[in-house]
N, C-alpha and C positions, 0 to 999 in steps of 0.2 A: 778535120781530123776527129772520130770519133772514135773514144776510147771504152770497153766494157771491163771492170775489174771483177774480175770471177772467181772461186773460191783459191784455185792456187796458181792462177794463169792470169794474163791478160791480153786482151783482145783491140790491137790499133789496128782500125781501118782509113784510111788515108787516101782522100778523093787527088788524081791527078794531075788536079786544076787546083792546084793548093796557094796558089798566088788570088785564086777567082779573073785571073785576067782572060781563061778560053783556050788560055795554052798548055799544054800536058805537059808536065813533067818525066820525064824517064824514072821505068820503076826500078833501074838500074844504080839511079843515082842514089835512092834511098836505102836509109837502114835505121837499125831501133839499139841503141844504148850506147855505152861506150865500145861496148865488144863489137860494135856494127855486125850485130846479125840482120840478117838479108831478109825479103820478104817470106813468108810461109805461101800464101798465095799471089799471084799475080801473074798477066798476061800482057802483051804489045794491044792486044784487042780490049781492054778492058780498061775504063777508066777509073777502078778501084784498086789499091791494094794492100794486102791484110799480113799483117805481124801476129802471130801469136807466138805468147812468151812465157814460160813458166816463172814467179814473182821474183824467184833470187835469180834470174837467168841475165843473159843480155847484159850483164855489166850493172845491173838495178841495186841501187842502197838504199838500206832501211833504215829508218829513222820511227822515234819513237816520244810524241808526247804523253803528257797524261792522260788521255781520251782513247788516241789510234795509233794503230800502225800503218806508215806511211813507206808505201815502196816506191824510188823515184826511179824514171827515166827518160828519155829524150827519143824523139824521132830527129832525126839527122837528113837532111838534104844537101847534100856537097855533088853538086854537076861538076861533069867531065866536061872541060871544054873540047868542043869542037870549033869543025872551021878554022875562022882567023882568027889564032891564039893572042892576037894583039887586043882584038874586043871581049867584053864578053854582053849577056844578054838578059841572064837569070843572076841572082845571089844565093851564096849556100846561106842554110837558113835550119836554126835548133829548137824544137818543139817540147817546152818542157812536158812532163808527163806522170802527173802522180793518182795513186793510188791509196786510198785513204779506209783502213778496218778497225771500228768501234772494239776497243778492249774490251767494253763491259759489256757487248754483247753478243747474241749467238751468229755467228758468222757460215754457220753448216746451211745447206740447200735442202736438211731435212729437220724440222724444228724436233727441239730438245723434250722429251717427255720426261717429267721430274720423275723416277722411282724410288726416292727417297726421301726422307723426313730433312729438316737442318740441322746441323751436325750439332745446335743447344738442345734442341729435343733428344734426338739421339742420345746424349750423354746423360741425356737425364731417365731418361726410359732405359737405359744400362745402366745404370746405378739402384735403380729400385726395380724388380720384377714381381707384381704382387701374385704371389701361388697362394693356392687353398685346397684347402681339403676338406671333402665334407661325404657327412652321411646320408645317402639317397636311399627316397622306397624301393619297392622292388622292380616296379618296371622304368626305374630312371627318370623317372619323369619329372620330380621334385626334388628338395629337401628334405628329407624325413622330418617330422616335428618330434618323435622322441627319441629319446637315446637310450631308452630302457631296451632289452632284447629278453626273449626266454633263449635257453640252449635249444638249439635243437634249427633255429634262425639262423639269416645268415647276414653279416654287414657288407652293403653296400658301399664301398669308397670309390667317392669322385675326385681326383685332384686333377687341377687345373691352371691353368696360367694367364692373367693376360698378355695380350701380344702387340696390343698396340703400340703402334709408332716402333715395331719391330720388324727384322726381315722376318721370315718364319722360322717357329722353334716348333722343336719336336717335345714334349716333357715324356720326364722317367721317375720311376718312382726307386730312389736308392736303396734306401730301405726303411723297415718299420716293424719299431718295435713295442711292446705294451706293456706296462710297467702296472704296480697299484698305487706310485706317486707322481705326483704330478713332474719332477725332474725320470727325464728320457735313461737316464743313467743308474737309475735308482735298480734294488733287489729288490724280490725277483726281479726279473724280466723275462720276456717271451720275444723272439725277433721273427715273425713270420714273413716277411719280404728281407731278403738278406744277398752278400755277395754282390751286389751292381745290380739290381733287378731279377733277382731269383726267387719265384715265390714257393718258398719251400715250405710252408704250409700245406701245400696241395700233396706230399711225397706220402703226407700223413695216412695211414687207415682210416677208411669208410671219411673221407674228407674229399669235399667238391672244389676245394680252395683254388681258383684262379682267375687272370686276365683275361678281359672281355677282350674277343677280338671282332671283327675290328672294330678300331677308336671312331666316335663321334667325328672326332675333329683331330689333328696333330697334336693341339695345344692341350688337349683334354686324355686322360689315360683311366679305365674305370676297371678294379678288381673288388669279386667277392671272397669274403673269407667266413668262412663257417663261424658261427656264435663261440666262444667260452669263455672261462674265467679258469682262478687259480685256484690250484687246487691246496687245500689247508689251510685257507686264509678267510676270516668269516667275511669281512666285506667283499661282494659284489662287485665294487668298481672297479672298472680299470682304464687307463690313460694310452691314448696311441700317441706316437711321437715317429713322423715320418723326415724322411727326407727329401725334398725334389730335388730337383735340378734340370736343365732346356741345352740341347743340342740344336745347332740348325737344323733346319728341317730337309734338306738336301745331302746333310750327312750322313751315309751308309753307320746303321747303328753293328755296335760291335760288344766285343764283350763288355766292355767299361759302358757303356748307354745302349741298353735294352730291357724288355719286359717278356722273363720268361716262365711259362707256367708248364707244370708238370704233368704231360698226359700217361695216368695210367693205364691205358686200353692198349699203348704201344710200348710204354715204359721209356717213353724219352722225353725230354725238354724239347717245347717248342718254342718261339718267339712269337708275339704281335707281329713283327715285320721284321725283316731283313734275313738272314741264312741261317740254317738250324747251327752248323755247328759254334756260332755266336753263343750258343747256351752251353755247349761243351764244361767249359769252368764251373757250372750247377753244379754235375754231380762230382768233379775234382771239391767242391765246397772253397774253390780258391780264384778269385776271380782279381 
C-alpha cells in the first residue's frame, strides 16, 4: 500500500497481491474509511488500484498534536465470500492510514515569499515616521548651506519621509505657515500652503509659487515659493513651520491628501497627481 499525502487530497495506491502470496485480491472487495468509499481508479485487468480522497472525506479524523495535523484513515479489505460458504480462503484485513502536516510549517506547493517586515518592527516603524524638511539649491541637488535669501529668490522646500520597513506612503504637505517666532502659532503669520495641500501662494501677482511635478520619488514632495518677508517688522527673519503627513501610496489622493498648485495661464488648480477636480475645495478656500 503506498500512500501520497498531498496538499488537500490523498493518494492510496494498493497493489492486488496485498497478502504478497501471488493471489489478487478483488478490487471490488476493497474500499478506503469508514464511509467505504470505492476505488477512483481500477480495473479486472490491472494489478493496481488507486483511491483518491479529499483529507476530510471518506469518513477521515483529524487529530491534532503540538507539531502536526494528523488525518487518519483505513484501507478496508472485507471479501465477499464466494463458493462454498462453509470455507473461506482469504481474511478481511484494515490498513491503518495516516497523514501527518507540520503546523509550523509551509505546507503550500508554492513557497511563501515574505512581503513583509515582523509585526515588532512594523509597530515600531508605525510609531515613529522621521519627516524632514529642508531647504534645497536650485537645481535639487543638495542642501542649501545658507539660509540667508535676497527678495526677489526663491525657497526651495524638500520634504520627505523615510519609509523603511513600510508598505509604501505617499507624503503631503498640509500646510505651512511662516511666522517671525519660533512658535507656529505666533503673530503675524503668513500660511502659504493651506487648506489640505493648497498652495495658495501661487494665486498671488507676479508670483511663481508652486509644486514640482512630478515627484522624485512618492516618499519625497518638493515646492518652490517665492522669497519674502514681513512687512513693518525690522528683522528679516522668519520661521516656517510645516505640516506633513503619509497616505499609502496606492491610495487615490483626494481632497483631504493632495498637492495642488495654482496655474495662472488657465486659472485653475491642478494636482501632482490624481483628478483635477480633488483641487475644487482651493478656490471654495474650504477643504
Amino acid at each position: 500500500v503506498v500512500v501520497q499525502c498531498q496538499e488537500a487530497q490523498v493518494v492510496v495506491t494498493v497493489h492486488r497481491d496485498l497478502f504478497g502470496t501471488g493471489r489478487l485480491v478483488r478490487a471490488a472487495d476493497l474500499t478506503l474509511g469508514s464511509a467505504a468509499c470505492l476505488p477512483t481508479v481500477w480495473s479486472a485487468a490491472e494489478t493496481t488500484v488507486t483511491f483518491v480522497a479529499g483529507l476530510h472525506e471518506c469518513g477521515s479524523t483529524l487529530g491534532v498534536t503540538p507539531d502536526a495535523l494528523v488525518y487518519s484513515t483505513s484501507l478496508n479489505y472485507s471479501p465477499v465470500l464466494t463458493g462454498n460458504p462453509v470455507i473461506i480462503r482469504t481474511s478481511p484485513a484494515v490498513v491503518p492510514i495516516e497523514c501527518h502536516y507540520p503546523r509550523r510549517d509551509n505546507v503550500s506547493s508554492h513557497g511563501v515569499s515574505p512581503t513583509w517586515v515582523p509585526f515588532h518592527s512594523t509597530l515600531s516603524s508605525e510609531e515613529k515616521l522621521p519627516f524632514s524638511l529642508r531647504l534645497m539649491n536650485d537645481d535639487w541637488s543638495a542642501e542649501r548651506g545658507s539660509t540667508i535669501f535676497q527678495l526677489g529668490e526663491v525657497f526651495h522646500f524638500q520634504a520627505g519621509v523615510n519609509t523603511e520597513n513600510h508598505a509604501p506612503l505617499r507624503l503631503f504637505v498640509d500646510n505651512c505657515v511662516a511666522t517671525t517666532a519660533p512658535d507656529g502659532s505666533s503673530s503675524p503669520q503668513y500660511a502659504f500652503i493651506d487648506f489640505s495641500g493648497c498652495l495658495v501662494d501661487g494665486q498671488l501677482d507676479d508670483v511663481t509659487s508652486t509644486f514640482i511635478s512630478p515627484r522624485p520619488r512618492q516618499d519625497v514632495l518638493q515646492f518652490a515659493v517665492d522669497a519674502f518677508k514681513f512687512s513693518g517688522y525690522s528683522s528679516d527673519l522668519i520661521y516656517i513651520t510645516c505640516h506633513l503627513k503619509v497616505s499609502l501610496a496606492d491610495q487615490a489622493p483626494d481632497p483631504l491628501n493632495k498637492a495642488c498648485s495654482f496655474n495662472k495661464a488657465s486659472n485653475l488648480w491642478v494636482p501632482v497627481e490624481g483628478t483635477q477636480d480633488i483641487c475644487s475645495c482651493c478656490k471654495m478656500r474650504s477643504c
